[in-house]
PDB file with SEQRES, HELIX, SHEET and CRYST1 records, atoms N, CA, C and O in Angstrom:
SEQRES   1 A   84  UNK UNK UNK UNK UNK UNK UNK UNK UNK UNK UNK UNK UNK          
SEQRES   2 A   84  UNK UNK UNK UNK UNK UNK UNK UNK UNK UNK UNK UNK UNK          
SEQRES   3 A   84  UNK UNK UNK UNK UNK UNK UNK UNK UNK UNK UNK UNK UNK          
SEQRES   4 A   84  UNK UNK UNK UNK UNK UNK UNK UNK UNK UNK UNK UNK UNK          
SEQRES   5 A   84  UNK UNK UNK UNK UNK UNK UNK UNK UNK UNK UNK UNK UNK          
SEQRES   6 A   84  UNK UNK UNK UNK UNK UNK UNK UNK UNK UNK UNK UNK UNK          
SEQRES   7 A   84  UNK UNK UNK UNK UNK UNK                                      
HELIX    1 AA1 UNK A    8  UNK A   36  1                                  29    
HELIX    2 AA2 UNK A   50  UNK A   57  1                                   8    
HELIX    3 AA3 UNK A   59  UNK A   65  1                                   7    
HELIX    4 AA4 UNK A   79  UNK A   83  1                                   5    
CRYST1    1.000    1.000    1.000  90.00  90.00  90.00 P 1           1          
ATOM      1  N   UNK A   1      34.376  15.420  33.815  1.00  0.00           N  
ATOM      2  CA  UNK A   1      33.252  14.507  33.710  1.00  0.00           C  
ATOM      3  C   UNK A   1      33.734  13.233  33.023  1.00  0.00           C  
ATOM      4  O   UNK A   1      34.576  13.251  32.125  1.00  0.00           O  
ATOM      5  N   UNK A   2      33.183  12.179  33.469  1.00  0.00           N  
ATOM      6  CA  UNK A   2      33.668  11.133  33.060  1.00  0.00           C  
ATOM      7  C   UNK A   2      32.521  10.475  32.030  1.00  0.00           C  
ATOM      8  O   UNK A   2      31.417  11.003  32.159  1.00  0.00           O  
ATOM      9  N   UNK A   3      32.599   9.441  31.060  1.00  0.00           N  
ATOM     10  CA  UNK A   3      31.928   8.871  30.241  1.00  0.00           C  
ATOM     11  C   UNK A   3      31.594   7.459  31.171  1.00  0.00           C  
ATOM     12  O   UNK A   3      32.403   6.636  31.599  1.00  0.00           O  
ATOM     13  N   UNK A   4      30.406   7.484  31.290  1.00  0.00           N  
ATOM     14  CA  UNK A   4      29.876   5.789  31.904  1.00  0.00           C  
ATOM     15  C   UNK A   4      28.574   5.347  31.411  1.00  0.00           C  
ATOM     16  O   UNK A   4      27.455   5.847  31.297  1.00  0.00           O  
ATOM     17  N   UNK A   5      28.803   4.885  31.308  1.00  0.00           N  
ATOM     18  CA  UNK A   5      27.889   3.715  30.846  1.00  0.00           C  
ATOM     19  C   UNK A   5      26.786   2.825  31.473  1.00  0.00           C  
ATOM     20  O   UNK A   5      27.101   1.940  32.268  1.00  0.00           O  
ATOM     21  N   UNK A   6      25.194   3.100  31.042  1.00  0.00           N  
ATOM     22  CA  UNK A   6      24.534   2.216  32.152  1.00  0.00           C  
ATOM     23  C   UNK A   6      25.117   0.874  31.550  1.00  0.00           C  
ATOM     24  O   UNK A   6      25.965   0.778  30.663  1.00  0.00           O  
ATOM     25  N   UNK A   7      24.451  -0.175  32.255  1.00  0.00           N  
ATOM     26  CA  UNK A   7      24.503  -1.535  32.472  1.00  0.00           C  
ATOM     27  C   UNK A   7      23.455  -1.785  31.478  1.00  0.00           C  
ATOM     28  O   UNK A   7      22.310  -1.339  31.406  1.00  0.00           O  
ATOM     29  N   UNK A   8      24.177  -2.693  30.643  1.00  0.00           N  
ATOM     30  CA  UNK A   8      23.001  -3.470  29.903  1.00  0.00           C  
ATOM     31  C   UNK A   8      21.429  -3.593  30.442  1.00  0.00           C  
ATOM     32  O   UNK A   8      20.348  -3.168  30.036  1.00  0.00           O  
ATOM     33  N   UNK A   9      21.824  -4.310  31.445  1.00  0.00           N  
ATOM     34  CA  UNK A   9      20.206  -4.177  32.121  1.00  0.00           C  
ATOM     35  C   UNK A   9      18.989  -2.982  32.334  1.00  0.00           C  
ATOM     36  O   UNK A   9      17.770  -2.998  32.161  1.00  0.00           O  
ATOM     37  N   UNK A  10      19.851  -2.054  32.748  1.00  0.00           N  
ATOM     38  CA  UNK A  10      19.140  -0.735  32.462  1.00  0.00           C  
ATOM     39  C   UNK A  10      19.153  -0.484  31.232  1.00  0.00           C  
ATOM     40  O   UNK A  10      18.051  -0.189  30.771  1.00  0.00           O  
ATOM     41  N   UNK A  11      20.179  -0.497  30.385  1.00  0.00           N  
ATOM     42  CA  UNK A  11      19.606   0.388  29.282  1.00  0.00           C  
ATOM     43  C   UNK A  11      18.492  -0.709  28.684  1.00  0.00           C  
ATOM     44  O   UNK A  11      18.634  -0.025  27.670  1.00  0.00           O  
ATOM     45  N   UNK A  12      17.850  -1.392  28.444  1.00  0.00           N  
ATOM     46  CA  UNK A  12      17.202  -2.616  27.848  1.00  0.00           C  
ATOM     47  C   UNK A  12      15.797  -2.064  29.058  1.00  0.00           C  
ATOM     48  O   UNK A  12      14.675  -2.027  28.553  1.00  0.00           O  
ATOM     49  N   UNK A  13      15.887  -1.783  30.138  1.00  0.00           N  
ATOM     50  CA  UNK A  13      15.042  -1.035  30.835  1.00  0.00           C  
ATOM     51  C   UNK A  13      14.258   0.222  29.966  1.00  0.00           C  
ATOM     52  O   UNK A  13      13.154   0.296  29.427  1.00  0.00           O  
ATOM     53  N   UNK A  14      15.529   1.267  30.131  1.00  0.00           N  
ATOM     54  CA  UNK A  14      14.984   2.051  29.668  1.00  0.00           C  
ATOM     55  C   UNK A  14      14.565   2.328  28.584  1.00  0.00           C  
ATOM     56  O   UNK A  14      13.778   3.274  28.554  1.00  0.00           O  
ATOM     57  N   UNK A  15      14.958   1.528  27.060  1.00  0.00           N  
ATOM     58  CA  UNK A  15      14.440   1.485  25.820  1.00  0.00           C  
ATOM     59  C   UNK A  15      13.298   0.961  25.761  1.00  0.00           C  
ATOM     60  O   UNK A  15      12.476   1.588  25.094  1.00  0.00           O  
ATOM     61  N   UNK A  16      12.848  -0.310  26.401  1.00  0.00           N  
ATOM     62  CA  UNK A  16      11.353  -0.949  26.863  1.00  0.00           C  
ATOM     63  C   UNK A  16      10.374   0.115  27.109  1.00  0.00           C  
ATOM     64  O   UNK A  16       9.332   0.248  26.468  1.00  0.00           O  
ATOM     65  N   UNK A  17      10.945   1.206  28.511  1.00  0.00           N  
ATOM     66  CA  UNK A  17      10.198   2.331  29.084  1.00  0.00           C  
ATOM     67  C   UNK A  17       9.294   2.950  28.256  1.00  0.00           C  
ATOM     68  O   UNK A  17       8.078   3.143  28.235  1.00  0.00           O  
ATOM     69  N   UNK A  18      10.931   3.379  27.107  1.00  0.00           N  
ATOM     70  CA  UNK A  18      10.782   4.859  26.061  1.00  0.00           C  
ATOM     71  C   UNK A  18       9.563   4.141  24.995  1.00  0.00           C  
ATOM     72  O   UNK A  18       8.509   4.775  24.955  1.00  0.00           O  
ATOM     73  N   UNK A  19       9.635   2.901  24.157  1.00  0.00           N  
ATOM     74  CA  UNK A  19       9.017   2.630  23.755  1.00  0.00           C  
ATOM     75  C   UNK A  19       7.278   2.609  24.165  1.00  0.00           C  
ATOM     76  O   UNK A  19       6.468   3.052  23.350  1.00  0.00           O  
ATOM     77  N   UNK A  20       6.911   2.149  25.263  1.00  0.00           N  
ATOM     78  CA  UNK A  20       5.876   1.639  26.174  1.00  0.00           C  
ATOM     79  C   UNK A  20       5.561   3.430  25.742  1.00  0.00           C  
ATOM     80  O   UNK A  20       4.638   3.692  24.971  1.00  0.00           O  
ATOM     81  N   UNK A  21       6.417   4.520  26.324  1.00  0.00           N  
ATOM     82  CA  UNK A  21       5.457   5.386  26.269  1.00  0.00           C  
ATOM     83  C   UNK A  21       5.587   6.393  25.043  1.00  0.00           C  
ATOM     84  O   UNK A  21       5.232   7.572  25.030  1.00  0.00           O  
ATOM     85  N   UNK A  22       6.172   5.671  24.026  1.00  0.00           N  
ATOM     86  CA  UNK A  22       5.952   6.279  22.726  1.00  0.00           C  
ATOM     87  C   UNK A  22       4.548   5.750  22.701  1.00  0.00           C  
ATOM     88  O   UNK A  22       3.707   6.610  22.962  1.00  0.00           O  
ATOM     89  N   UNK A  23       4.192   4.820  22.509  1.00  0.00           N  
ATOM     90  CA  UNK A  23       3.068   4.085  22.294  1.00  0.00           C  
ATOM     91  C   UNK A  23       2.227   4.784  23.218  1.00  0.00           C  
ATOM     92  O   UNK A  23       1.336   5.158  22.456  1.00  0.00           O  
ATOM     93  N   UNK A  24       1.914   5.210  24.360  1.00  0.00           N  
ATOM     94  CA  UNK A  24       1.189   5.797  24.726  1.00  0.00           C  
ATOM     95  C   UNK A  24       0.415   7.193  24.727  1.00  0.00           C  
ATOM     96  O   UNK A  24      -0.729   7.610  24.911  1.00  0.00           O  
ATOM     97  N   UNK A  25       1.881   7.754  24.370  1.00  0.00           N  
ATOM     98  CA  UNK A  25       1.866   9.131  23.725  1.00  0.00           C  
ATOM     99  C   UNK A  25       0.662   9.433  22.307  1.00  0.00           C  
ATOM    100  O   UNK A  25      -0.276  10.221  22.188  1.00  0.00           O  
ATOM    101  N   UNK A  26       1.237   8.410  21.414  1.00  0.00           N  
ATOM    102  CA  UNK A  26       0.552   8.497  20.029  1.00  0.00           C  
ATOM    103  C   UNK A  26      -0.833   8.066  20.333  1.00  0.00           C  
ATOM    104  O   UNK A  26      -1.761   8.460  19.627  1.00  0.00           O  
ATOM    105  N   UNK A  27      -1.056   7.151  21.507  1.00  0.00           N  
ATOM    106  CA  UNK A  27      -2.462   6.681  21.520  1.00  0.00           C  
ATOM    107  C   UNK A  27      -3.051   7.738  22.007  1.00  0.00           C  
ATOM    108  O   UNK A  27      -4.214   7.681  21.607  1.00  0.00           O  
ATOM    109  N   UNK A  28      -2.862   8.918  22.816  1.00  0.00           N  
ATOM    110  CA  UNK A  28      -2.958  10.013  23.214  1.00  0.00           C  
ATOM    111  C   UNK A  28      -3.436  11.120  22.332  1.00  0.00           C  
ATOM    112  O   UNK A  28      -4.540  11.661  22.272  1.00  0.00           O  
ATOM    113  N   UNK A  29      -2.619  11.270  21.834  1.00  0.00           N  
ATOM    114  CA  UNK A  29      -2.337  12.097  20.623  1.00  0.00           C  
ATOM    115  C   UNK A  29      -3.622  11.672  19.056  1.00  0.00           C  
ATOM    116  O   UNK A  29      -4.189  12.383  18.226  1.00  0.00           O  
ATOM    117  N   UNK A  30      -3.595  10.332  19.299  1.00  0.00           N  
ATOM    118  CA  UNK A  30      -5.026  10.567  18.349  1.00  0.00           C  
ATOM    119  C   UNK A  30      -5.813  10.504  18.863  1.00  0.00           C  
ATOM    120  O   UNK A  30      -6.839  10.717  18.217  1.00  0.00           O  
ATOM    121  N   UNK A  31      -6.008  10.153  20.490  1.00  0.00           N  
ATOM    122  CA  UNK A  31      -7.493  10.442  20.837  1.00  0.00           C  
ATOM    123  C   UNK A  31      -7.873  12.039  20.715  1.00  0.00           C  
ATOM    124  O   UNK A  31      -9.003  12.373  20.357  1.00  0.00           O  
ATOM    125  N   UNK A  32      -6.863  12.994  21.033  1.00  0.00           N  
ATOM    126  CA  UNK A  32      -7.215  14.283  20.642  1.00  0.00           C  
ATOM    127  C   UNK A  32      -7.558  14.515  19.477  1.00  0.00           C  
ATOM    128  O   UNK A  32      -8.598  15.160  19.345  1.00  0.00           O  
ATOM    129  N   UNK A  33      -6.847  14.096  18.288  1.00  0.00           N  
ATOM    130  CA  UNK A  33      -6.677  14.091  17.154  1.00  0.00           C  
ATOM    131  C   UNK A  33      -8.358  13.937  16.613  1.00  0.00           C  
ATOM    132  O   UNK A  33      -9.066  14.666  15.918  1.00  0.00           O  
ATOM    133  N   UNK A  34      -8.548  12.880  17.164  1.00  0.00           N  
ATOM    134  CA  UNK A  34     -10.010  12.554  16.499  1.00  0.00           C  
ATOM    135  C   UNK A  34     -11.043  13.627  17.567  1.00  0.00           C  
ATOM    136  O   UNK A  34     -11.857  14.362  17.006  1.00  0.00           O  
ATOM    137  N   UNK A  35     -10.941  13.640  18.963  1.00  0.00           N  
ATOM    138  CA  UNK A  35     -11.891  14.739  19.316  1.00  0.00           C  
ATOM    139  C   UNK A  35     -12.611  16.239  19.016  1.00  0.00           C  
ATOM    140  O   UNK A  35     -13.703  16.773  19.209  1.00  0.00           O  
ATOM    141  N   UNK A  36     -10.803  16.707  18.196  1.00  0.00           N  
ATOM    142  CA  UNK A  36     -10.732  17.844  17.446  1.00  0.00           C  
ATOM    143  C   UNK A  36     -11.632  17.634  15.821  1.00  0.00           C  
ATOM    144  O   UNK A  36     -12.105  18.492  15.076  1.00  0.00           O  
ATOM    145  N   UNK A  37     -11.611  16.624  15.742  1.00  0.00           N  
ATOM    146  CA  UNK A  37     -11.808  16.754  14.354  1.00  0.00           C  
ATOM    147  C   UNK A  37     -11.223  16.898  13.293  1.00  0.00           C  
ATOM    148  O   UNK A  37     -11.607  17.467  12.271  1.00  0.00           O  
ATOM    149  N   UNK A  38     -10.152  16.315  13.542  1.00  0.00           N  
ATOM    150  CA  UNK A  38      -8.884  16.996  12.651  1.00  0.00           C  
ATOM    151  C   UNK A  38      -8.907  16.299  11.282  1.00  0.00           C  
ATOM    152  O   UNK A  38      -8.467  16.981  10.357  1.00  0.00           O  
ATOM    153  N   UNK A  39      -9.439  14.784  10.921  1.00  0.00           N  
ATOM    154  CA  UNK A  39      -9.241  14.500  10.031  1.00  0.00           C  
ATOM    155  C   UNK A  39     -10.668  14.861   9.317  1.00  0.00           C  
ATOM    156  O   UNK A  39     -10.709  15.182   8.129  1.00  0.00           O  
ATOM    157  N   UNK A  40     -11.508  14.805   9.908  1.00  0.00           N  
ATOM    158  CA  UNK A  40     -13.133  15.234   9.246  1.00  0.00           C  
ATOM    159  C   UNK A  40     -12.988  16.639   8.232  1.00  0.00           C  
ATOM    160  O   UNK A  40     -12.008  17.372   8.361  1.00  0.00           O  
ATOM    161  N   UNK A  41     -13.932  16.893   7.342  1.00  0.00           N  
ATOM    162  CA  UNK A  41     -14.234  17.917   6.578  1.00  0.00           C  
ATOM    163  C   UNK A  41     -14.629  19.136   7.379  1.00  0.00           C  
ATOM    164  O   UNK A  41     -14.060  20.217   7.228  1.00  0.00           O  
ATOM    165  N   UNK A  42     -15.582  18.947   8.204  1.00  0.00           N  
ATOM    166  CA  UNK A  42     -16.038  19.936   8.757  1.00  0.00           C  
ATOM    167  C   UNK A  42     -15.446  20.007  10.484  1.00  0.00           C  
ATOM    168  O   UNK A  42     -14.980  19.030  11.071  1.00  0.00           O  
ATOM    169  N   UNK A  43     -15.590  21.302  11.044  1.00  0.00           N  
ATOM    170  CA  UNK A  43     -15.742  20.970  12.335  1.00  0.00           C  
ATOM    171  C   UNK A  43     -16.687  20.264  13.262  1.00  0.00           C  
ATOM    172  O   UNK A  43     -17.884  20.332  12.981  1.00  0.00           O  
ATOM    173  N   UNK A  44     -16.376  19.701  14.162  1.00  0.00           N  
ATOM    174  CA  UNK A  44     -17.591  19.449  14.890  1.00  0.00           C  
ATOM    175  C   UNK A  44     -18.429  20.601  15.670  1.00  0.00           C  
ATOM    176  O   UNK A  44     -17.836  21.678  15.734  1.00  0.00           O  
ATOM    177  N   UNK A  45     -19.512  20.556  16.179  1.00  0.00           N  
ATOM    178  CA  UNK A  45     -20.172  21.759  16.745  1.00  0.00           C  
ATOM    179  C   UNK A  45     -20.057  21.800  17.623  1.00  0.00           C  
ATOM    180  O   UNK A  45     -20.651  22.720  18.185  1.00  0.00           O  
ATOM    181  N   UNK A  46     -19.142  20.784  18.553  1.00  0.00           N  
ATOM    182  CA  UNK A  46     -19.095  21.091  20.136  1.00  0.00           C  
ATOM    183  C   UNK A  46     -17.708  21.772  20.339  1.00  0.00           C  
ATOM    184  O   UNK A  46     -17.348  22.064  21.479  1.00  0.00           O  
ATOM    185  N   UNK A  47     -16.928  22.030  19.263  1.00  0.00           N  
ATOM    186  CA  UNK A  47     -15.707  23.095  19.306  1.00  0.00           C  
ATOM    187  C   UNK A  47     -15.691  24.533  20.086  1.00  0.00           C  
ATOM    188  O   UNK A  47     -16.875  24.866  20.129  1.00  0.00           O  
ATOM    189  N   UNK A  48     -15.046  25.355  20.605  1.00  0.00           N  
ATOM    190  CA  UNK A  48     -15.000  26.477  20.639  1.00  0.00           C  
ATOM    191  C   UNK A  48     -14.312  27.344  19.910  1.00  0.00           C  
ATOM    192  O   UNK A  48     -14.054  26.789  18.841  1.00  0.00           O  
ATOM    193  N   UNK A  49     -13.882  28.416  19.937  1.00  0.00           N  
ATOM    194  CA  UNK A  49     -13.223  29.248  18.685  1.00  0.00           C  
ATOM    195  C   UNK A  49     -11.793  28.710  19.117  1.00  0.00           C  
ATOM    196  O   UNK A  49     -11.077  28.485  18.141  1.00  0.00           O  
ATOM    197  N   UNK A  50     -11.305  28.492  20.146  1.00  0.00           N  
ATOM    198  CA  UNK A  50      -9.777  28.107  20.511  1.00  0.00           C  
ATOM    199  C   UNK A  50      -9.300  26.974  19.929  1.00  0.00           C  
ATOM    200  O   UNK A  50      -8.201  26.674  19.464  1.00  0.00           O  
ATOM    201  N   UNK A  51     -10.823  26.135  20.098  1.00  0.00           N  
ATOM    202  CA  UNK A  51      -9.814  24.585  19.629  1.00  0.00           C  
ATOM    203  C   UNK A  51     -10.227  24.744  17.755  1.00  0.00           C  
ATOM    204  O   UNK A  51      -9.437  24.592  16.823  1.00  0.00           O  
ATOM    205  N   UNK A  52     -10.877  24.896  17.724  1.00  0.00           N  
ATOM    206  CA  UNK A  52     -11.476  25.052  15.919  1.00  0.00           C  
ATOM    207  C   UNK A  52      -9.887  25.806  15.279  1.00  0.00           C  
ATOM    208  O   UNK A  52      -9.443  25.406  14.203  1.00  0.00           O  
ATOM    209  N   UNK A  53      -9.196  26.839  16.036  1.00  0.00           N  
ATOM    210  CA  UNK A  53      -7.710  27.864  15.486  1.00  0.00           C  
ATOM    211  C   UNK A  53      -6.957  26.447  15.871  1.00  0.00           C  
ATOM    212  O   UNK A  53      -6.404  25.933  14.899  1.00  0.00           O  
ATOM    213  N   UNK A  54      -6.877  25.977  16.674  1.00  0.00           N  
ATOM    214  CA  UNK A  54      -6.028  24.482  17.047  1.00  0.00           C  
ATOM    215  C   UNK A  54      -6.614  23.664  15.874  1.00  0.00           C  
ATOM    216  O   UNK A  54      -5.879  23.655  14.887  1.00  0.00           O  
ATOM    217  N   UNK A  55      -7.661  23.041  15.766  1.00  0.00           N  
ATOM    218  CA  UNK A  55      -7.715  22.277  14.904  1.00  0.00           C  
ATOM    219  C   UNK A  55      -7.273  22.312  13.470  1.00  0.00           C  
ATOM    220  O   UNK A  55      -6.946  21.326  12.810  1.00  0.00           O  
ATOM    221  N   UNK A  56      -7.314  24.336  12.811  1.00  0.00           N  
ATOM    222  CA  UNK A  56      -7.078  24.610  11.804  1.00  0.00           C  
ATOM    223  C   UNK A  56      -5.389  24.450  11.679  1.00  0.00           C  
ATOM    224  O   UNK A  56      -4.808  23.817  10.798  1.00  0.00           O  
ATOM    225  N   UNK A  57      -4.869  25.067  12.605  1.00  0.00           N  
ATOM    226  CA  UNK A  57      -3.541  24.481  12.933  1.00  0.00           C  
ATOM    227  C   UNK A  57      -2.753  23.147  13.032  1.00  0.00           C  
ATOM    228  O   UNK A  57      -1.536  23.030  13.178  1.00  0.00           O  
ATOM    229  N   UNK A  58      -3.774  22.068  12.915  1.00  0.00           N  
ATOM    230  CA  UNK A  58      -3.313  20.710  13.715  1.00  0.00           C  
ATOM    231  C   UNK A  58      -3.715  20.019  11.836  1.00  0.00           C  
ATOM    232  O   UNK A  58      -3.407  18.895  11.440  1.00  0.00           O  
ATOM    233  N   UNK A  59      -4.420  21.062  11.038  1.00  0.00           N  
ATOM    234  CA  UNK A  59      -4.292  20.052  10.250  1.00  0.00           C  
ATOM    235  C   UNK A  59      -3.392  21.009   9.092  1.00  0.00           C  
ATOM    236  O   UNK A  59      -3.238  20.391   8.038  1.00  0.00           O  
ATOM    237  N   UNK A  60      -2.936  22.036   9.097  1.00  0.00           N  
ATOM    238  CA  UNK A  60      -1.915  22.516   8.313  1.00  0.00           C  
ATOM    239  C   UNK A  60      -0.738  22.264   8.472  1.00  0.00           C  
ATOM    240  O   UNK A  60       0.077  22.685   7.650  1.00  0.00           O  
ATOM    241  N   UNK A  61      -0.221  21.295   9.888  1.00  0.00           N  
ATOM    242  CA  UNK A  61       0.864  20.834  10.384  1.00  0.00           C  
ATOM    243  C   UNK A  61       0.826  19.673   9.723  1.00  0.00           C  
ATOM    244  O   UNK A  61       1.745  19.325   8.981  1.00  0.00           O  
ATOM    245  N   UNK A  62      -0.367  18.880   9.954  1.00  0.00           N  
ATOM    246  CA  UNK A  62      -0.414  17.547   8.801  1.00  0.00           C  
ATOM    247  C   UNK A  62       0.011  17.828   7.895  1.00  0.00           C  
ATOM    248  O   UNK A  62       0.987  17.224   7.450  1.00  0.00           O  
ATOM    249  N   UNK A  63      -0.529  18.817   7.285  1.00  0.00           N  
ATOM    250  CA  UNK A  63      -0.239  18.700   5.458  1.00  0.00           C  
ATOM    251  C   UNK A  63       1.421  19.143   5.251  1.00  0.00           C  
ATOM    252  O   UNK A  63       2.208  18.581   4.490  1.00  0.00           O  
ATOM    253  N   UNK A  64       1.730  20.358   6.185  1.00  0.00           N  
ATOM    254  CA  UNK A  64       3.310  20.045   6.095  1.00  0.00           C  
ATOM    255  C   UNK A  64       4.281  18.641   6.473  1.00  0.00           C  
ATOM    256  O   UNK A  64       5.470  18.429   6.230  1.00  0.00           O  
ATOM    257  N   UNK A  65       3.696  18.158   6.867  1.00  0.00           N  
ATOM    258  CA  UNK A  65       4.627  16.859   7.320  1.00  0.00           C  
ATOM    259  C   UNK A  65       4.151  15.505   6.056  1.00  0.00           C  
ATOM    260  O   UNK A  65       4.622  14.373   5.948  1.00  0.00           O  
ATOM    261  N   UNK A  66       3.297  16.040   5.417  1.00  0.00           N  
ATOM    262  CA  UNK A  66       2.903  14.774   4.343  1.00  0.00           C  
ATOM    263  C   UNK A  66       1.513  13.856   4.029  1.00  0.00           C  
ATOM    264  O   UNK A  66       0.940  13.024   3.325  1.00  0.00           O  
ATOM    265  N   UNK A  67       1.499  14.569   4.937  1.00  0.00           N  
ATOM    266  CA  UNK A  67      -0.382  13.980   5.568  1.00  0.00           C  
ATOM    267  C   UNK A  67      -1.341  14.034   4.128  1.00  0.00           C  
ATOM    268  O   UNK A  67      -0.740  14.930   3.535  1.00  0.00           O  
ATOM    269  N   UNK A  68      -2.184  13.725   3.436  1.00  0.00           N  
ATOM    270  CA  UNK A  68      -2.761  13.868   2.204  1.00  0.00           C  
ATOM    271  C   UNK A  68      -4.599  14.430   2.617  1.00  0.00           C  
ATOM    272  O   UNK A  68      -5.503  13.972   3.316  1.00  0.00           O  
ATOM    273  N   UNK A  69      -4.428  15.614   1.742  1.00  0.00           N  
ATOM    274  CA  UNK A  69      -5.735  16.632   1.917  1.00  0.00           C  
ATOM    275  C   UNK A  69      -6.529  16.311   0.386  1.00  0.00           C  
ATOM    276  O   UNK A  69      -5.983  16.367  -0.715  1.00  0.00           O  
ATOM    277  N   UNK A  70      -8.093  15.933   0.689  1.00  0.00           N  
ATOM    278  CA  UNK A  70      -8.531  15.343   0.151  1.00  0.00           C  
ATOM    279  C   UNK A  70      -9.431  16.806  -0.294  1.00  0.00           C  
ATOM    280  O   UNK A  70     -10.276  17.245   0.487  1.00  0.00           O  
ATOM    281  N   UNK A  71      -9.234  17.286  -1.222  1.00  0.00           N  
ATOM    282  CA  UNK A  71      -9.828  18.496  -1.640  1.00  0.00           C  
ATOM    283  C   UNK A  71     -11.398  18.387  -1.999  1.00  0.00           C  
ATOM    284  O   UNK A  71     -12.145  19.360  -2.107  1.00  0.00           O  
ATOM    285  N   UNK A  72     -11.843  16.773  -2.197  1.00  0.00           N  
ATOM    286  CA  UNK A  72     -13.170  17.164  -2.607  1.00  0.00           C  
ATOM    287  C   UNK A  72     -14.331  17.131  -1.779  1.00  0.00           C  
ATOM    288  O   UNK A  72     -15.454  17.623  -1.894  1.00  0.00           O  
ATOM    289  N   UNK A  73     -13.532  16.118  -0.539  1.00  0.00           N  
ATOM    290  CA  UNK A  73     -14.680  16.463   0.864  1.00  0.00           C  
ATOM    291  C   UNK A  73     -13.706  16.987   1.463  1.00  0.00           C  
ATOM    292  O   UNK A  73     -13.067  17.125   0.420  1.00  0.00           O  
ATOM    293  N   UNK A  74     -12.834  17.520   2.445  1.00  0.00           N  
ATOM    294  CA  UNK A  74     -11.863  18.059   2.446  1.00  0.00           C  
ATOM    295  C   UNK A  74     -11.238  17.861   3.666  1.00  0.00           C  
ATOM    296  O   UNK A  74     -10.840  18.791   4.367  1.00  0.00           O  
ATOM    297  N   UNK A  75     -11.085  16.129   4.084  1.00  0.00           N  
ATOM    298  CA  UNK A  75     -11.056  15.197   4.808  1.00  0.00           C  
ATOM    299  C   UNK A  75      -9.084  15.514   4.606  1.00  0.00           C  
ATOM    300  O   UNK A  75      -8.367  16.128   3.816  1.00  0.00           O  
ATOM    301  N   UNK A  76      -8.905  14.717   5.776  1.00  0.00           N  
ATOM    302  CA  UNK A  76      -7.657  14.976   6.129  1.00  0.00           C  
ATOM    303  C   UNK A  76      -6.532  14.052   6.770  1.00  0.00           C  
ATOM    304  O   UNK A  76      -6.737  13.663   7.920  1.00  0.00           O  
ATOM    305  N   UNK A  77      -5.244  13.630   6.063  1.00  0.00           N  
ATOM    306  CA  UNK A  77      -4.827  12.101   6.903  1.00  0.00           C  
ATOM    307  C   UNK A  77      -4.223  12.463   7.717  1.00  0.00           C  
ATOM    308  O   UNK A  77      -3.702  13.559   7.513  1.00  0.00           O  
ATOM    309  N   UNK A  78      -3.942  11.789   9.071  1.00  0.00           N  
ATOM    310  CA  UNK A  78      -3.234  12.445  10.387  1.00  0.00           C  
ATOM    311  C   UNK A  78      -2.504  11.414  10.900  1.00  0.00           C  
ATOM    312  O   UNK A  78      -2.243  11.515  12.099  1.00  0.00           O  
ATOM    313  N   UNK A  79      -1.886   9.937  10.018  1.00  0.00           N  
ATOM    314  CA  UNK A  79      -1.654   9.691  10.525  1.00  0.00           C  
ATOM    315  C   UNK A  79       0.295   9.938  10.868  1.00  0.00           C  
ATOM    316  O   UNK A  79       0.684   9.507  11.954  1.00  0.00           O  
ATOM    317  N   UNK A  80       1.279  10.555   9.999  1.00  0.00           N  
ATOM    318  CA  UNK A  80       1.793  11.423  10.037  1.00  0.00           C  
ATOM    319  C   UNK A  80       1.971  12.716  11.620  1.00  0.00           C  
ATOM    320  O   UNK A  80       2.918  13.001  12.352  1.00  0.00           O  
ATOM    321  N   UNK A  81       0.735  13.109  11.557  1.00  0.00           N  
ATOM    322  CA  UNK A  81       0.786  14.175  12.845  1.00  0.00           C  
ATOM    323  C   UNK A  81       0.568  13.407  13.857  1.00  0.00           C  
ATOM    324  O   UNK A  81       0.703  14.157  14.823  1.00  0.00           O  
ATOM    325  N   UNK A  82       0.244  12.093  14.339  1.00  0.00           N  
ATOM    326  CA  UNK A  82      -0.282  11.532  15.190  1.00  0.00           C  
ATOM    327  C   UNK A  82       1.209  10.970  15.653  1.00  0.00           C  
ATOM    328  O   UNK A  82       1.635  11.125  16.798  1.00  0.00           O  
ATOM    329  N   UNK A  83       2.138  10.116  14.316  1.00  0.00           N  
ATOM    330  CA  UNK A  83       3.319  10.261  14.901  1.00  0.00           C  
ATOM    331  C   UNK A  83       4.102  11.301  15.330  1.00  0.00           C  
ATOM    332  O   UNK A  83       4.922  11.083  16.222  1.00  0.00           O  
ATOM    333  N   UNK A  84       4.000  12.309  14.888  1.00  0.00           N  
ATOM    334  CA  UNK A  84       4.952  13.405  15.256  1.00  0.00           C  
ATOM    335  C   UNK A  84       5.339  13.982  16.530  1.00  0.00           C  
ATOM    336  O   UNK A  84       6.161  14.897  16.570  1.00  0.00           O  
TER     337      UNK A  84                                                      
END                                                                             
């Protein structure tokens, strides 16, 4: 196997691409983010038991990654998981 190299032009392509859909990804990613409820205290009531175990999940992943849990309403920062 040989080592080659795209062309400037492409790679400047494809970093544009990757970016464009990082950015899309995360915009993604908190629209779920907020549908779930993830940063709110409570659940919302239009949850089912699947996404409510997801949501409980989506915000214990926050708090491992750094996210800050607000113990006295017990609100939640995501923006951390939203990059992730």
């Amino acid at each position: 196997m040989t080592n080659q190299y795209l062309p400037t032009a492409l790679r400047r392509t494809l970093e544009k691409t990757v970016k464009d859909a990082r950015i899309i990804a995360e915009e993604g990613a908190g629209d779920a983010i907020q549908r779930l409820g993830v940063a709110a205290g409570k659940a919302p009531a239009y949850l089912n038991d699947g996404e409510k175990e997801l949501r409980r999940r989506l915000r214990a992943h926050a708090r491992a990654l750094g996210d800050a849990f607000n113990k006295s309403d017990e609100t939640q920062e995501t923006k951390r998981l939203v990059e992730a």
